[in-house]
Every structure is written in structure tokens, then in C-alpha cells.
C-alpha positions as CSV (number, residue, x, y, z in Angstrom):
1,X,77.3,59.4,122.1
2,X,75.4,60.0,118.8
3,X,75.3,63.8,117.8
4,X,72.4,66.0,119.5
5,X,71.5,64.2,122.4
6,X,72.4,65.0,126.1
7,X,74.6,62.6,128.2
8,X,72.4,59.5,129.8
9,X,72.9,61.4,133.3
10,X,72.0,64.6,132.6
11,X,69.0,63.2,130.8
12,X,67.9,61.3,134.1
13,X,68.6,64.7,136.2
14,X,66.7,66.7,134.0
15,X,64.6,69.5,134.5
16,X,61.5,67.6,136.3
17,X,64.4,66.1,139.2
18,X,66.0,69.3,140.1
19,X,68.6,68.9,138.5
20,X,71.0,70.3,135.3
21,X,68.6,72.0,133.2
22,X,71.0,73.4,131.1
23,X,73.4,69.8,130.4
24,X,69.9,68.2,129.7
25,X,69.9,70.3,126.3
26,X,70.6,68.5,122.9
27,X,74.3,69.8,121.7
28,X,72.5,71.7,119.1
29,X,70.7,73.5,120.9
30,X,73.7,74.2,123.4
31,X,75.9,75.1,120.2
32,X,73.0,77.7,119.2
33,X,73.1,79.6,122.1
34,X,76.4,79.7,122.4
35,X,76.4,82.0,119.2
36,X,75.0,85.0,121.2
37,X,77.7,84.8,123.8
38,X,81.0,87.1,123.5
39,X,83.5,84.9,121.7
40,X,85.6,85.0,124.7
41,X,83.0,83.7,127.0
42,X,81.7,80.9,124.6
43,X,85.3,79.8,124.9
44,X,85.4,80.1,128.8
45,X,82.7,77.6,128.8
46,X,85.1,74.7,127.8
47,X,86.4,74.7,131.8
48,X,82.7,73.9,132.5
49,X,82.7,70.2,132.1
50,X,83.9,67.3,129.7
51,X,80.8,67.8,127.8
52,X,81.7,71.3,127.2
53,X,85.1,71.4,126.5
54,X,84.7,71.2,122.5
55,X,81.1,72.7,121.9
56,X,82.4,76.0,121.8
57,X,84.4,75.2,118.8
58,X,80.9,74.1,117.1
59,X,78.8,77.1,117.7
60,X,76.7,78.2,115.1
61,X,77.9,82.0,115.8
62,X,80.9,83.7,116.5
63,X,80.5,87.6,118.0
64,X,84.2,89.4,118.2
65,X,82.7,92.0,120.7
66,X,83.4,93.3,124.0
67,X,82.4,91.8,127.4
68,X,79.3,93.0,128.0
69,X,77.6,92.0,124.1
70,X,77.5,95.6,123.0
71,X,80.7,97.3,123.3
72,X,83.3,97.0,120.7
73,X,86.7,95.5,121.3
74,X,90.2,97.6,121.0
75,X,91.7,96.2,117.9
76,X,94.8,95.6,119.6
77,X,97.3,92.8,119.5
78,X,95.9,90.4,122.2
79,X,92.4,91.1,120.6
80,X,94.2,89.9,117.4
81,X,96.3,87.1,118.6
82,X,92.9,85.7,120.4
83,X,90.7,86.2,116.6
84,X,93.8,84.3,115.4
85,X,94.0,81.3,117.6
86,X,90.0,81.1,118.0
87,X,89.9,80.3,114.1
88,X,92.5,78.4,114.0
89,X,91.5,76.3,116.7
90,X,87.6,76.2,115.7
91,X,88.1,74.4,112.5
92,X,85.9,73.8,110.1
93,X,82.2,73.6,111.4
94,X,79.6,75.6,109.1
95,X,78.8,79.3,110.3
96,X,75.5,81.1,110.5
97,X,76.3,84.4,111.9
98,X,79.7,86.2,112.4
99,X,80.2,89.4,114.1
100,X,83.1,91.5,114.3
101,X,83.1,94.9,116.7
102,X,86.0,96.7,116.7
103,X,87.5,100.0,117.8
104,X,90.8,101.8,117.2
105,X,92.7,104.7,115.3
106,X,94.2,102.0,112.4
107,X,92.3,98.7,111.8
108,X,94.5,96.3,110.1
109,X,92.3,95.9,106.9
110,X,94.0,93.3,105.5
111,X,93.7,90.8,109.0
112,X,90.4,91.3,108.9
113,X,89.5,90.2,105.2
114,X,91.4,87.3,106.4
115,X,89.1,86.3,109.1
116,X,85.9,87.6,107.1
117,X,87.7,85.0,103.9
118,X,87.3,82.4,106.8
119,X,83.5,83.3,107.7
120,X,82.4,83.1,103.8
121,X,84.4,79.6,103.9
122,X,82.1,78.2,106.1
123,X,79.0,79.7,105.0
124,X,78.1,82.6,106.9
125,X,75.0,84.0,106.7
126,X,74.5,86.8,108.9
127,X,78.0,89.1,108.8
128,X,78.0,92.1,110.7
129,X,81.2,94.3,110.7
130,X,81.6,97.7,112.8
131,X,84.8,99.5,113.1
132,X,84.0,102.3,115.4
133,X,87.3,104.0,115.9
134,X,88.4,107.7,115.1
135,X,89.0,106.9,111.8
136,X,87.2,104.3,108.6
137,X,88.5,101.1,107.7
138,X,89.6,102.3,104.5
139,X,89.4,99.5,101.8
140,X,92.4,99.6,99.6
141,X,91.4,99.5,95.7
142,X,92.2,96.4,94.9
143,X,90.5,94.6,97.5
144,X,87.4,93.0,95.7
145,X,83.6,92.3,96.6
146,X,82.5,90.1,98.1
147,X,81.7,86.7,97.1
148,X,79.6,84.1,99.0
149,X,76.7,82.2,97.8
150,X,75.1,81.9,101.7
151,X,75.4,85.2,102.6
152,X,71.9,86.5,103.2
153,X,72.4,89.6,105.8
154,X,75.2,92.3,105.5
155,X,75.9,94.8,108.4
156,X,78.3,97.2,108.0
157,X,79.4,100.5,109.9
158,X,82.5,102.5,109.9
159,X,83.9,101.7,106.5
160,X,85.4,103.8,103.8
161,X,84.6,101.5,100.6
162,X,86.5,101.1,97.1
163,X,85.2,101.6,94.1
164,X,83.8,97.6,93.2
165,X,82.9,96.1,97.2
166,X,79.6,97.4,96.7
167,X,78.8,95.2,93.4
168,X,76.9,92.5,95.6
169,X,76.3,90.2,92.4
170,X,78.5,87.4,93.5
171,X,76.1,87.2,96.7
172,X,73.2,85.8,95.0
173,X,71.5,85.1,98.0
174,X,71.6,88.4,99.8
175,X,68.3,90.1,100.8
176,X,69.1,92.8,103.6
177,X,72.0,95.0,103.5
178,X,72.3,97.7,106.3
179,X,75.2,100.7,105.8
180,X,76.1,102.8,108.6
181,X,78.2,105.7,109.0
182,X,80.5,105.1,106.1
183,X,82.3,106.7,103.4
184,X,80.9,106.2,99.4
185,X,83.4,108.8,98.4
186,X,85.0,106.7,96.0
187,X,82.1,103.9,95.4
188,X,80.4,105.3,92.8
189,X,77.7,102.5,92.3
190,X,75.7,100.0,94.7
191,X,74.4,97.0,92.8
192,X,72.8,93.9,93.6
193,X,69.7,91.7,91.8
194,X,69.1,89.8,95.0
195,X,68.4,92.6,97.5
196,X,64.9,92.8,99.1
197,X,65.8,95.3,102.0
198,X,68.2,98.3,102.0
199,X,68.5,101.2,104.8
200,X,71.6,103.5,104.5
201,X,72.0,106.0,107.4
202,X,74.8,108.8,108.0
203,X,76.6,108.3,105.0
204,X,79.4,110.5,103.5
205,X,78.5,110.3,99.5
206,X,81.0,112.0,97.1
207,X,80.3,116.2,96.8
208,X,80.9,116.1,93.1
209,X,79.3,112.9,91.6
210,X,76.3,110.4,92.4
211,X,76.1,107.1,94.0
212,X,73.6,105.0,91.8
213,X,71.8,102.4,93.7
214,X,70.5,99.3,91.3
215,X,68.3,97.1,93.2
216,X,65.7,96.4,90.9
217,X,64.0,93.7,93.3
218,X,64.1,95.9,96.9
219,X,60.9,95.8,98.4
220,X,62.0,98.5,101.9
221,X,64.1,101.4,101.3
222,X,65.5,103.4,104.2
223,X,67.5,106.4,103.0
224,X,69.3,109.1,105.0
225,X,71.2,111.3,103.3
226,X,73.7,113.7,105.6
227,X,76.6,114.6,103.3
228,X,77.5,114.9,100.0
229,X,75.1,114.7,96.8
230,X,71.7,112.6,97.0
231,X,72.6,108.8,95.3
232,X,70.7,107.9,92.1
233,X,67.7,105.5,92.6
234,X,67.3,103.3,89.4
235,X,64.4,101.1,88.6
236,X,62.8,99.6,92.1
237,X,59.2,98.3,90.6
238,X,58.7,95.9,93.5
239,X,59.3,98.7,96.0
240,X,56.6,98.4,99.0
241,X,58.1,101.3,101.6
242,X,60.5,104.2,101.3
243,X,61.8,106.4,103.9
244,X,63.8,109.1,102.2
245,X,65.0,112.2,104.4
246,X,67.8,114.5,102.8
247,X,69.5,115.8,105.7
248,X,72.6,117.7,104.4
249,X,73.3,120.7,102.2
250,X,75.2,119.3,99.3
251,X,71.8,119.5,97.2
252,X,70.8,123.3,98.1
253,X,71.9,126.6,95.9
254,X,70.5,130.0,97.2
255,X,70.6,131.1,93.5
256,X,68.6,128.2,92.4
257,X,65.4,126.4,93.3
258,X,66.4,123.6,91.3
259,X,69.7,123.2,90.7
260,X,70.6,124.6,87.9
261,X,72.1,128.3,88.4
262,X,74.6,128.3,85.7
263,X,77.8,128.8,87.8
264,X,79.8,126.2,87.0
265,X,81.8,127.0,90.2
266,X,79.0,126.3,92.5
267,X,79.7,122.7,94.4
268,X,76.0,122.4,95.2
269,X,74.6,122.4,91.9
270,X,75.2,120.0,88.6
271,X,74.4,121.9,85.5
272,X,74.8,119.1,83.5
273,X,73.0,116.4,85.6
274,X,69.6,116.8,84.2
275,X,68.2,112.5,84.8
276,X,65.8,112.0,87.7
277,X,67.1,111.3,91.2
278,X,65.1,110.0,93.2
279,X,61.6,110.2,92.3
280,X,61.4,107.9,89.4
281,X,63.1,105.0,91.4
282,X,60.4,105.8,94.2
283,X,57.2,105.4,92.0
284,X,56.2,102.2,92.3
285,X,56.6,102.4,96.2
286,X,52.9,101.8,98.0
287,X,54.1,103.9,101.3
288,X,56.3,106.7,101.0
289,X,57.6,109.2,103.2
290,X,59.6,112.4,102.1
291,X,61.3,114.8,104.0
292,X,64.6,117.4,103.6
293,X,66.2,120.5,105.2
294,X,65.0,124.2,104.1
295,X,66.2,124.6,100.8
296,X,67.4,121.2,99.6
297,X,65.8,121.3,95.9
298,X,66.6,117.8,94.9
299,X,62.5,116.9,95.0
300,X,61.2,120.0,93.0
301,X,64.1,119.5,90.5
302,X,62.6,115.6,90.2
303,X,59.2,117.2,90.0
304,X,59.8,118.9,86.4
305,X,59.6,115.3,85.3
306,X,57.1,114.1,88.1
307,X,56.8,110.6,87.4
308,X,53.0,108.9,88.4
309,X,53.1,107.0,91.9
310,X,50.8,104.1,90.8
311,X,50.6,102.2,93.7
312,X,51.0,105.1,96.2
313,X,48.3,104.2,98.9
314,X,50.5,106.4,101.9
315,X,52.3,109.7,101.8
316,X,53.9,111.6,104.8
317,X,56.1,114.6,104.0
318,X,57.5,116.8,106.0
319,X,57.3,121.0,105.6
320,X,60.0,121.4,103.1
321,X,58.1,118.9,100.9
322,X,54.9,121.5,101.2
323,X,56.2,125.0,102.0
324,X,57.5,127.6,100.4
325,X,56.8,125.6,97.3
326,X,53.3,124.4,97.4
327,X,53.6,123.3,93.8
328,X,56.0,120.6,95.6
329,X,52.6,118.6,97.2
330,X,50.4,119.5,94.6
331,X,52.2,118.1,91.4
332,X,52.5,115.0,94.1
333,X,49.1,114.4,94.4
334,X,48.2,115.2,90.8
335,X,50.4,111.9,90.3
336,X,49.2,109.8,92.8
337,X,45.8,108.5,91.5
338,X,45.3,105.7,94.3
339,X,46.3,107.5,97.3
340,X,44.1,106.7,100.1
341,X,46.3,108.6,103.2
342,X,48.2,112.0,103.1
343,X,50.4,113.1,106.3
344,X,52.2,116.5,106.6
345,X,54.3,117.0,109.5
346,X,55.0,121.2,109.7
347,X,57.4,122.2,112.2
348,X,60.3,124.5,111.9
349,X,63.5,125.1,113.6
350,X,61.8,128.1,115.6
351,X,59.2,125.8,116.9
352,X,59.7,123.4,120.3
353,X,60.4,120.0,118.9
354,X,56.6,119.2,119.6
355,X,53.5,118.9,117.4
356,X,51.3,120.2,119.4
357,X,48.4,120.0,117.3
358,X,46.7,117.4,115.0
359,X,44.2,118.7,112.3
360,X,42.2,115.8,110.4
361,X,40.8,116.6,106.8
362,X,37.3,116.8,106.7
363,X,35.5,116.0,103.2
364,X,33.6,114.0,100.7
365,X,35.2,111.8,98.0
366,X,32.7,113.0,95.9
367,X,33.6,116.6,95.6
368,X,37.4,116.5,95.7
369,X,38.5,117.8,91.9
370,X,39.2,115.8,89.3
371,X,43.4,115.9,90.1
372,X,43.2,114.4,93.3
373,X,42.4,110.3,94.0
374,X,39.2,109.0,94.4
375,X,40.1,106.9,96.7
376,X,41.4,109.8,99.2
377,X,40.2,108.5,102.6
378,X,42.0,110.4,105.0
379,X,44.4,113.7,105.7
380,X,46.4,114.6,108.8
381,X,48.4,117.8,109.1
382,X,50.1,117.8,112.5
383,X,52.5,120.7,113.4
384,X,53.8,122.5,116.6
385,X,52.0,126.2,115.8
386,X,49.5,127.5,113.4
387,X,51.3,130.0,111.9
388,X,51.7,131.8,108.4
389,X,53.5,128.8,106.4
390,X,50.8,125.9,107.8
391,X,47.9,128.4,106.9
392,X,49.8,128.5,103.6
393,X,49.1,124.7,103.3
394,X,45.3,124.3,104.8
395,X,44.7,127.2,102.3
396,X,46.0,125.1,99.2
397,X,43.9,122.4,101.1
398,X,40.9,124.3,101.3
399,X,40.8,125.0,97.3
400,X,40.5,121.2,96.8
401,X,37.8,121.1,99.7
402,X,39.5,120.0,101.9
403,X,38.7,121.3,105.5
404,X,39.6,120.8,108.6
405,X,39.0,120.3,112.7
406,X,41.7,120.8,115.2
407,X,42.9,118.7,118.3
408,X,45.1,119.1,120.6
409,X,47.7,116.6,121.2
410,X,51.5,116.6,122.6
411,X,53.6,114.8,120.6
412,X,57.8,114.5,120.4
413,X,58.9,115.2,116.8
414,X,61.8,112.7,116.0
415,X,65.3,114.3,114.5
């Protein structure tokens, strides 16, 4: 039967007779949605019919999860034996996505570069690995990167990297990365020339030195930063969006408002780290958003060198961005000659986790000072109360004239 078409009887039963729908589909199309089954149901579907008894071994996708699609699978040794035998009985047939889910107190690194060696062999690319145990897959040192010249799409979640998996230059064709939950104690740089799309959430960076990220073509930056110190952006002049939001307390010194105190005992601050963080790598982003805990001082330390934001057309930042420094949004929007939309978001841990009221900027282009863009079209403050610290900010507002009307509006506040 040549490849792709359905058997003559299923084709005469077809979908307008009543009868197989399913069997009436080309075996490419049966092989593609295959891929989104469980591994161990594609398999199952070999008892099905003649037709069926190989397809499974030719699906585009393989997903190592548990039963119901979502959950992960004990990485135990009938979970192993069955990754085993399903590879070794699958062949050779070209891969688009592979997707490993995993749980368990020790993951057996080394089995699993084998099968992810076997995925990059037959040109994966989509590769999504989550090891969601008690514990990271730790990498040992002398594993190295990765290498495929497919690969377009990297998930990863749970893993405890080495100091060279994270140089992506022998993926030449990868454009999204995603990083979840894992460990950059020891990976001290991030690097790739291909990469259009990067979002990093609850990482564990290193407490005493910086994670540099190199990505000198990303276009969508999503950056949460929960422990350890804030990575180094370099160079990112094709940058579109940014989300940035420094969640943990490595980067905050009660003796310092940019740290800098002089102790050299203090583990929050780095005397001798005096090169831009983040900001300069953010400059050429068109839509930005900024936000950090109470007293993180990572942005007002990148503000003594504010670089200009020359494409900057939208800028949310949340109340740490804005208050008690006000100098924080001000040197902002001294550098940001195109913006064309501001958004603060003022709420405090005192306050329900509501923003309770909206108040929209009210003014003419015409008689904003000479500091602020031209091309300012609108402002939004939103917060849950009016109290002392947003007064603070409509104040500062006010002296660039800059007024406002209130509304009220109920609104959850996210995280």
C-alpha cells in the first residue's frame, strides 16, 4: 500500500457511510496524533488492527508521561525497562517532539542522556524534560551541552546544571528556551546566538556570583528572579518585550540603597561589581515591565548609569520601582524619549491583594516638560488604597502636569 493513504476498505466506509472515521485517515496523519498520546497508550494501539500494529513505532512524537497526559511517571525500573524497549523497538523514524516527565528522589542522569542522545539522533525538535522529584537531576561536570542542529524548542524543569550545558551554540537552530525551577548554582553563563524567546521562572542562581545571559538576537524576555543574585543581561538590541520581576532578597542590604555598603562580609552586596545588570541589556526593549520586592536595589544601582530606552513605547512598574525612591521612575522617564504608555501598579503587603482603584492621567502633550516624551499618550496608576506612598507618586506626577481622575474598579493583583 503506498505510504499515506488509508486501506481501499476503510476508504469506501469512510466518514459519509457511517463507517471508520478514524481508519479512513492517511498514516500521517494517524502517526501525528499519535504523538500527543501517553507513550504507553500510543503503543496500546498496536492490538487495534493490522493496520495499526506498526504506526505506533512511526509517530512523529514520543511523551514519557503518566496516564492521564499531565502527571509525571515514577522513574522506576518498569518505567525504565519500558523507555528502554520502546526505543529500541521504534527504530529509526525521524522525531519532532520528545517529552520526558518524571518523578523520583534519584533520577538516573546518565539513562536519561542516553535516551535524550537517541531523540537528537533522530532530529527532535521540540524536547521537553521535567524531573519533578524531591530532589534536581544534578548534571555531573563532565556531561556536555547539547548538540543538535534540529532542535528548535528546549523545556526544561527540575535540573541542577553544570558549568558548560547552558552554551546552546552547537544548537544553531534553537529559538525558545523555557527554564523552570532549576539550579544555576554552578552555570555561571547562558549563551546562545540563535535564541528569539527566553522565560526563566523560579530559579536558584548562585548567592555569590552572576549568571550572564548572552542572547544577543532574543526578541521576548521573561525573567523571574527568586533566589540568589539577579543574572547579567548583555547586549539584546532586537529585544521587543521584557518581563523582569526580582522576587528574592539576595540583591537587598539595609545599609545600602545600592549595593555598595563597604562590608565585605555582607552576602547581599558586591562591592566590587560595579557593570550594569540589567538595565543596559533591557534598553532596546519596546515593552517593558519592572517590578521587585521592598528594598531590592538592583534597579536604582543600574540607574547611576541609566542607559536611554530608545524604543521604549510601554512601561509598567510596580511600587518598588516608584516608591520610596521616586528618583527610580523619574530618571526612567528622563530616558525614555518615545514612550507613549506608563503603568504603575501600587499595592503593598498591608493591602487586600485587590486594586481597587484605577486613576487615568489627565493632560496635554503640549505642556508636559521638556524631560518627559512627546509622544506620552497615556498614564494609568492602579492601586488597592490611596494612601501616603501613592500620593507620594500622583504628587511627583502632578509637577510634570500630570493630573488625574479616579474610578473604581475590582481587580485581582497577580503574585
Amino acid at each position: 500500500m503506498p505510504a499515506g493513504k488509508a486501506p481501499k476498505r476503510a476508504r469506501q466506509e469512510g466518514p459519509e457511510s457511517g463507517g471508520d472515521r478514524i481508519g479512513a485517515l492517511p498514516d500521517e496523519i494517524l502517526r501525528h496524533v499519535l504523538s500527543f498520546l501517553p507513550a504507553q497508550q500510543a503503543v496500546q494501539t498496536c492490538v487495534l488492527a493490522r493496520r495499526w500494529r506498526h504506526l505506533w513505532k512511526s509517530a512523529t512524537g514520543l511523551r514519557i508521561v503518566g496516564a492521564d497526559g499531565e502527571a509525571p511517571v515514577p522513574f522506576k525500573k518498569k518505567a525504565r525497562e519500558f523507555v528502554d524497549s520502546l526505543l529500541l523497538l521504534r527504530g529509526s523514524s525521524p522525531l519532532e517532539t520528545f517529552e520526558l516527565r518524571v518523578a523520583g528522589s534519584a533520577v538516573d542522569v546518565r539513562r536519561v542522556r542516553l535516551w535524550v542522545r537517541y531523540a537528537v539522533e533522530f532530529k527532535v525538535q521540540v524536547l521537553r524534560l521535567s524531573f519533578l522529584g524531591n530532589t534536581y537531576a544534578r548534571m555531573r561536570p563532565e556531561d556536555p551541552p547539547l548538540t543538535s542542529k534540529y532542535l528548535t524548542k528546549l523545556e526544561l524543569c527540575g535540573v541542577a546544571f553544570n558549568g558548560d550545558f547552558l552554551d546552546l551554540s552547537r544548537c544553531p537552530a534553537l529559538q525558545d528556551l523555557e527554564i523552570e525551577g532549576c539550579s544555576f548554582v554552578v552555570a555561571g553563563r547562558i549563551s546562545s546566538q540563535s535564541l528569539k524567546r527566553l522565560r526563566i521562572t523560579r530559579p536558584v542562581f548562585n548567592r555569590s556570583s552572576r549568571t550572564r545571559i548572552h542572547a544577543p538576537n532574543l526578541t521576548m524576555l521573561h525573567l523571574q528572579v527568586s533566589y540568589g543574585k539577579t543574572p547579567v543581561l548583555e547586549g539584546m538590541p532586537l529585544l521587543i518585550s521584557a518581563l523582569v520581576a526580582i522576587l528574592g532578597k539576595s540583591d537587598c542590604c539595609s545599609r545600602s540603597n545600592y549595593g555598595d555598603c563597604g562590608d565585605e562580609s555582607c552576602e547581599n552586596c558586591m562591592p566590587n561589581d560595579t557593570s550594569p545588570v540589567l538595565l543596559h541589556g533591557l534598553s532596546q526593549a519596546k515593552n517593558l515591565v519592572l517590578g521587585a520586592k521592598d528594598d531590592t536595589y538592583i534597579f536604582r544601582r543600574d540607574l547611576k548609569c541609566c542607559p536611554t530606552f530608545t524604543r521604549l513605547k510601554s512601561l509598567l512598574l510596580n511600587e518598588t520601582c516608584c516608591v520610596p525612591d521616586i528618583q527610580v521612575l523619574a530618571r526612567i522617564l528622563e530616558h525614555s524619549p518615545v514612550l507613549e504608555e506608563l503603568y504603575l501598579i501600587l499595592i503593598y503587603k498591608m493591602q487586600m491583594q485587590e486594586l481597587n482603584v484605577i486613576m487615568k492621567g489627565r493632560f496635554s502633550p503640549k505642556e508636559l516638560p521638556p524631560i518627559i516624551s512627546a509622544h506620552l499618550k497615556s498614564v494609568v496608576v492602579r492601586c488597592g488604597a490611596v494612601d501616603e506612598r501613592v500620593i507620594q507618586v500622583l504628587k511627583f506626577l502632578s509637577e510634570l502636569n500630570i493630573s488625574f481622575s479616579f474610578t473604581e474598579e475590582k481587580l485581582k493583583a497577580e503574585g
